[in-house]
C-alpha positions, 0 to 999 in steps of 0.5 A: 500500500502506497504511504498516502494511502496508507495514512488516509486509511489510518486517518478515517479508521481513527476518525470513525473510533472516535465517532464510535466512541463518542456515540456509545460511551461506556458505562460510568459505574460497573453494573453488579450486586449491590444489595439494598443497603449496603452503602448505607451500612458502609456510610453511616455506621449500621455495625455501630447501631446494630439492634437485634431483629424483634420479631412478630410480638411487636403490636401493630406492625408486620415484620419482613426481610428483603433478599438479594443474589448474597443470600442465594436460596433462601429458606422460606420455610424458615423465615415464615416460622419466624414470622416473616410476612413480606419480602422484597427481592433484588431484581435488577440494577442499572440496565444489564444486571439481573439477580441470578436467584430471583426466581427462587427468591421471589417465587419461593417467598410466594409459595410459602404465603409471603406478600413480595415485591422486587427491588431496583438498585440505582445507578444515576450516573450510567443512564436515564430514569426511564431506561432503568425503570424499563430495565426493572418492569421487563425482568422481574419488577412488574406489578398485579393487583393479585394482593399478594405482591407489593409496588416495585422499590427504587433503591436510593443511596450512596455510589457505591464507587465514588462521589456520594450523589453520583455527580449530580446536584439535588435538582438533576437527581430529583429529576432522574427519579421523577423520570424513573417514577413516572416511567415506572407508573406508566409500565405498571400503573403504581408508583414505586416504593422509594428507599433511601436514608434521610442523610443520603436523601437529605444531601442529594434530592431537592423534590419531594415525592411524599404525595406519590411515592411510598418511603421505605427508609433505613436506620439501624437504630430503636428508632426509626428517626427523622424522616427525610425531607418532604415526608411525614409518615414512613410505611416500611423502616429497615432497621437491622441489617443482621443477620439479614436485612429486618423490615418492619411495616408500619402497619397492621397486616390488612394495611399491607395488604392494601399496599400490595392493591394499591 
């Protein structure tokens, strides 16, 4: 091949790698198995205020557990003689990942007579609201007013690899999980379930969801705390994260069943 030949090819090959790349970024953040509430556990401390799972006995409230791919095949038997009556299972994170165990998962906890809901873990930084809602209807996130089975969850907390609010302000992340939210209610007709903590919520979200969004809040202490900003009242609290994620519902059993009707 001819020298000028041969640095034209070379030019328009570095030239369409270019075009290709700036088409089609990589992901910002891997996409793998974060289990809800790992980061806050990380960041605010839950070995410090850890409390003891209390079981049925407490008056007015159902008590639950939420699963990921770390607790592989759960022993729902187990967990149904211990009183647990709901459940939320990991089912997608980002737009590829999928739990390995959601069938398992989310169909055993509803053959032993759980009320379930899978769960979202969000990556704000790699794509929009909309896509990673669609992500999560598609592969195990949907909802049937069948009474047995909870509104999906948006699972909201810190990066798990760098800065706290993914990069973006309160404004711009109010609007990623309002694009999330609204995507998600014109797939399955609800909205979903919001869990955060009040420290991450407080310090990267300027909106308020309160009128929409269920909150399922995290604090691993006796008591459930301030709510984050815009709420009032809170309907799941996960307050232990030993030796499995504990939830309470703040509520009588026919309140959650309710829930699961929308």
């Amino acid at each position: 091949m001819r020298p000028l030949v041969r640095r034209a090819v070379a030019a328009l090959a570095c030239a369409a790698a270019a075009l290709s790349t700036s088409a089609s970024p990589a992901l910002a953040l891997p996409e793998g198995d974060h289990a809800m509430g790992s980061q806050i556990a990380k960041h605010e401390g839950a070995a410090a205020r850890h409390v003891e799972p209390r079981g049925p006995s407490a008056a007015a409230a159902v008590y639950g557990i939420d699963v990921s791919s770390y607790q592989g095949n759960v022993d729902w038997g187990g967990q149904w003689n211990a009183g647990r009556r709901f459940a939320y299972v990991k089912a997608t994170e980002g737009t590829t990942y999928k739990n390995p165990y959601f069938a398992q998962q989310y169909d055993g906890s509803y053959g032993v007579g759980m009320i379930r809901g899978a769960y979202h873990f969000a990556l704000p930084a790699n794509s929009s609201g909309a896509a990673q809602a669609n992500h999560f209807a598609s592969n195990g996130g949907g909802w049937s007013r069948d009474g047995r089975t909870l509104p999906g969850a948006l699972d909201m907390e810190y990066n798990p690899y760098g800065s706290t609010c993914y990069g973006l302000s309160p404004s711009a992340m109010t609007n990623w999980i309002k694009d999330f939210s609204d995507t998600y209610r014109a797939r399955t007709g609800v909205y979903p379930v919001i869990y955060t903590s009040t420290s991450w919520w407080n310090q990267c979200v300027s909106g308020d969801f309160s009128g929409t969004n269920p909150l399922w809040v995290a604090r691993y202490a006796s008591t459930v705390g301030t709510l984050p900003r815009g709420w009032s009242v809170y309907t799941m609290w996960q307050y232990s994260s030993s030796p499995i994620d504990q939830n309470e519902f703040n509520g009588g059993y026919d309140r959650l069943q309710a829930l699961a009707y929308s």
